[in-house]
N, C-alpha and C positions, 0 to 999 in steps of 0.2 A: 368494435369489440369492447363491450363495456368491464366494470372490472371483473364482475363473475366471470366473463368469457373469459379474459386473464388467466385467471384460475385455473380453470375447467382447462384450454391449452397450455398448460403447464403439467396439469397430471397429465392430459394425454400425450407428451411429450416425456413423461418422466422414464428412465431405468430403476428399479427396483436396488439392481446387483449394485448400479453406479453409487445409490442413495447410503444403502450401508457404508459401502467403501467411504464415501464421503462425510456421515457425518461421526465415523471415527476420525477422522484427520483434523476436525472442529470440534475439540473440545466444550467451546462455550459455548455450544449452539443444545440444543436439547436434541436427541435422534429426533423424535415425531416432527419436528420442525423444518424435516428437510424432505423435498417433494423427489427429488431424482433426476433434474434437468440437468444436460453436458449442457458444458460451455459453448459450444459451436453453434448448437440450436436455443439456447437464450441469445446469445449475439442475432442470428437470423431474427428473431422476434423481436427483437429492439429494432432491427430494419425497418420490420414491417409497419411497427408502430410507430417510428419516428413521423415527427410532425400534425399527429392526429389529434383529435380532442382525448380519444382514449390515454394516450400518453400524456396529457397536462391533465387530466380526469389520476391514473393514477401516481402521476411524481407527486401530486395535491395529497394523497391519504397515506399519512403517514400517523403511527407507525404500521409496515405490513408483520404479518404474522408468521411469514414461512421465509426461512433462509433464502428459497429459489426466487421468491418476489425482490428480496434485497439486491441478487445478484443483478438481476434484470433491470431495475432500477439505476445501478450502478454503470450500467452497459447503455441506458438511454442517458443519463448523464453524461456521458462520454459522448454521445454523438453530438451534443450542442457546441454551435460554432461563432455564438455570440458571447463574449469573455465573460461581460460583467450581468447575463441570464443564467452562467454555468456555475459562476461563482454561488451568486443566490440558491441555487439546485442543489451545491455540492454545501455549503453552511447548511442548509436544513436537513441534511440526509445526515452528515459526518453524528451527530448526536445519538444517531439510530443504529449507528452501525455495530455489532456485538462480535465480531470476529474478524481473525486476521484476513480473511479469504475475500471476504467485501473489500475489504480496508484496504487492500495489493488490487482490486480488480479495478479499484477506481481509478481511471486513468484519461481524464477529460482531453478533449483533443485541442482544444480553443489555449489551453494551458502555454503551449510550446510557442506561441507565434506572443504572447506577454508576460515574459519573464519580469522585466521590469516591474509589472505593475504587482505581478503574482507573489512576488518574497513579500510584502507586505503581510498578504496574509499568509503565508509560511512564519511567521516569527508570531503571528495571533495563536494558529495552530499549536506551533511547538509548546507555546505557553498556555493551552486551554485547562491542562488538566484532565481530560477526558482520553482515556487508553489510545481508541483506535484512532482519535482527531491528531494524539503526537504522534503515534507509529504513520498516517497518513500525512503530515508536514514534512517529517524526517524523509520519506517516499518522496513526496516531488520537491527537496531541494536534493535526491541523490537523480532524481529522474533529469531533472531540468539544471543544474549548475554544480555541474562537474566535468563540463565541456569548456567551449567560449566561456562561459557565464563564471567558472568560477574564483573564486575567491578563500583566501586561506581563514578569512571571518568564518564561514560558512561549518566547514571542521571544529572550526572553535565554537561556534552555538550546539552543535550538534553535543560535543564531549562536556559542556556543561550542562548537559540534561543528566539528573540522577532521579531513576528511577527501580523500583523495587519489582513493576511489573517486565514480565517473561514476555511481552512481544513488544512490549516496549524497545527492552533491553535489545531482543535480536534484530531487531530494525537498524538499532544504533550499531549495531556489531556488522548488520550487510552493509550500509551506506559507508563502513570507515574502511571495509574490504573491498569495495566498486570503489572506491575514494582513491585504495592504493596502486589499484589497477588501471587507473585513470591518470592520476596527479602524484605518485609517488615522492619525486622529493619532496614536495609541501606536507604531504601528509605522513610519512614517516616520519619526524618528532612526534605526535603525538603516541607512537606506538613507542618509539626507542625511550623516553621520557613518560611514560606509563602515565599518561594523563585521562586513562579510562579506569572504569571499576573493575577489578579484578575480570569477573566473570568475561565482562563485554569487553576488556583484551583479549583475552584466550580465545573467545569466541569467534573475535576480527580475526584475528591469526591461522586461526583453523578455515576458515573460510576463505581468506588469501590464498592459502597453502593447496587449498583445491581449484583455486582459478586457473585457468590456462593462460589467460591475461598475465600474469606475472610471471616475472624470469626467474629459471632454476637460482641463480646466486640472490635474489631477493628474496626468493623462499627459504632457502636455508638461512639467512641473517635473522628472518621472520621467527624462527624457529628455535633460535638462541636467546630472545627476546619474551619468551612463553614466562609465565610462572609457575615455579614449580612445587609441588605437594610435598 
């Protein structure tokens, strides 16, 4: 399947109805730029290509031009099971990536079994500069160490990130609500001691507040804790 074929089974895979709905929910993406592929059937197509020259044919052409190539792209990235080939896959993609929907789908599998090695480049990440490369760091140190692995460091690099961008921001507002739902004593000071920006307190709180994970008398402590207008 060369890259036209790509292509070419992509619109014939696409929903029209799905394409609207979708590139109203992505803002920064341009409508024309979205072809109409579900998730279920880009993941099958990352199957099929896994391993082929077509798939190192196209991880190689970068940048692609349609939102749905990105996704797809994102979904064969994820299949590689050699740590430091996924790492080099996922460094040359994270630059290109222009929405939050890429940025959440990326979820390499080779990740989970080197943590160790992986926060190295989580703390390059967080410091890049680049929107979706922080909201994608902030993502696999909420994915990957906030089990076994965590550490009350980890909360504190997160609360010193100050940023002005909106998916930045809600990145930091889910990982400090998966944080509480997770490791609550450790991470409650940062909330009781407001050591977040306005916004992305309120925001943690509100999102706690809807977990099912957390227990009725932490939700209401949560909630005395808000700031108020």
């Amino acid at each position: 399947m060369t890259e036209d074929k790509i292509l070419k089974e992509l619109y014939r895979l696409r929903d029209p109805e799905y394409r609207d709905f979708q590139s109203k929910l992505i803002p920064t993406v341009d409508s024309e730029l979205f072809i109409g592929v579900r998730t279920p059937d880009l993941k099958k197509l990352a199957v099929c290509l896994h391993g082929t020259s077509e798939e190192k044919n196209f991880l190689n052409r970068l940048p692609h031009k349609y939102f749905d190539e990105n996704q797809l792209h994102a979904f064969l990235i994820a299949q590689s099971t050699d740590f430091d080939e996924c790492i080099e896959k996922t460094n040359a993609f994270l630059l290109f990536i222009d929405n939050w929907a890429t940025c959440d789908q990326l979820s390499p599998k080779s990740f989970r079994s080197n943590c160790t090695v992986l926060f190295n480049y989580i703390r390059a990440w967080l410091s890049s500069g680049h929107i979706y490369t922080v909201r994608f760091g902030i993502k696999m140190l909420m994915s990957h160490f906030l089990d076994d692995e965590f550490d009350v460091r980890y909360p504190q690099m997160i609360a010193e990130i100050k940023s002005n961008e909106y998916y930045v921001n809600m990145m930091i507002a889910w990982y400090f609500a998966t944080a509480l739902a997770k490791q609550y004593d450790a991470v409650i000071p940062f909330i009781r001691d407001r050591r977040l920006d306005v916004w992305v307190h309120n925001k943690t709180i509100q999102k706690a507040v809807e977990s099912f994970r957390i227990k009725p008398e932490c939700k209401t402590y949560l909630k005395s804790l808000r700031y108020r207008k």
